[in-house]
C-alpha positions in Angstrom: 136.2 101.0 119.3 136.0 97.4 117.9 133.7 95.4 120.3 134.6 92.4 119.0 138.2 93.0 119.6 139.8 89.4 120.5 141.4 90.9 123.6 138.3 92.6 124.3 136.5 89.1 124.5 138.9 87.6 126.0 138.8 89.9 129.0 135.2 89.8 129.1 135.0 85.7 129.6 138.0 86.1 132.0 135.9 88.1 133.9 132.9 86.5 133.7 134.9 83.4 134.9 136.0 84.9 138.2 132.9 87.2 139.0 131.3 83.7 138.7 133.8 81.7 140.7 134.8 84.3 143.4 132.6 87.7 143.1 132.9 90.7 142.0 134.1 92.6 145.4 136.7 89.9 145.7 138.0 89.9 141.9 140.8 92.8 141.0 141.9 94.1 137.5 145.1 92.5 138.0 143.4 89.1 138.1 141.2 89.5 135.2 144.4 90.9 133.8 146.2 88.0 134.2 143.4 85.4 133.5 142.7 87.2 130.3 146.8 87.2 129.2 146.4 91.0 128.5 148.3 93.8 129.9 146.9 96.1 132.4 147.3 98.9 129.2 145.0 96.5 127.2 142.5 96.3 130.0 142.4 100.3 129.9 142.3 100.5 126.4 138.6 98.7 126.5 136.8 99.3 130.3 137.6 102.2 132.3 137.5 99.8 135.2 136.1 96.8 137.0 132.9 98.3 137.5 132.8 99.4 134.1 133.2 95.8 132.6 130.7 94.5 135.4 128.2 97.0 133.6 129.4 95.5 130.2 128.6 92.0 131.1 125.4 92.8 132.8 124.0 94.5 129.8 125.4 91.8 127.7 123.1 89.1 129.6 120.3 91.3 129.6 120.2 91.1 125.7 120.6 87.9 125.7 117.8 87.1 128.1 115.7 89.8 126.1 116.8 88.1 122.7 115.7 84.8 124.4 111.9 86.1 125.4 111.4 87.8 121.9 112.3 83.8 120.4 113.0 80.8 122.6 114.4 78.5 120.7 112.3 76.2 119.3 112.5 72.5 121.3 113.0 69.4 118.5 111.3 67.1 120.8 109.2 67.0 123.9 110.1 67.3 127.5 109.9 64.1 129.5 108.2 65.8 132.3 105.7 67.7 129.9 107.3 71.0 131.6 110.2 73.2 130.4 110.4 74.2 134.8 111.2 70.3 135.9 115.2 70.4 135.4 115.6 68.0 132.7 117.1 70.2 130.5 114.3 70.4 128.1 
């Protein structure tokens, strides 16, 4: 199976977009579907379902975040507030 399949992604950020914007309960195949520009045969092709692709993107996040602990990225100047928690965005 190619992961990095450009209809693959595509349905992944689709659903990423409307899990974020309207939930998962609320969000059907045939939305992500559509938001992705894929056929329903595509979709199948890749998740076995929603809750399949819900898994997906969890695990997906959780590597990230995991990536993130082993190495934050390193900060090219210093925060303004002297903590990384006040908001700034450093």
């Amino acid at each position: 199976m190619l992961f990095h399949a450009p209809n693959r992604i595509a349905i992944l950020r689709a659903a990423m977009k409307l899990f974020a914007s309207g939930g998962h309960e609320t969000t059907t195949v045939a939305n992500i579907v559509r938001e992705a520009g894929v056929t329903l045969d595509t979709f199948y092709r890749y998740f076995v379902g929603k809750d399949e692709l819900a898994r997906v993107l969890y695990g997906d996040l959780l590597r990230e975040r995991d990536a993130y602990i082993a190495e934050p990225p390193r900060r090219t100047r210093r925060c303004r507030n002297n903590s990384c928690f006040s908001g700034c965005g450093w």
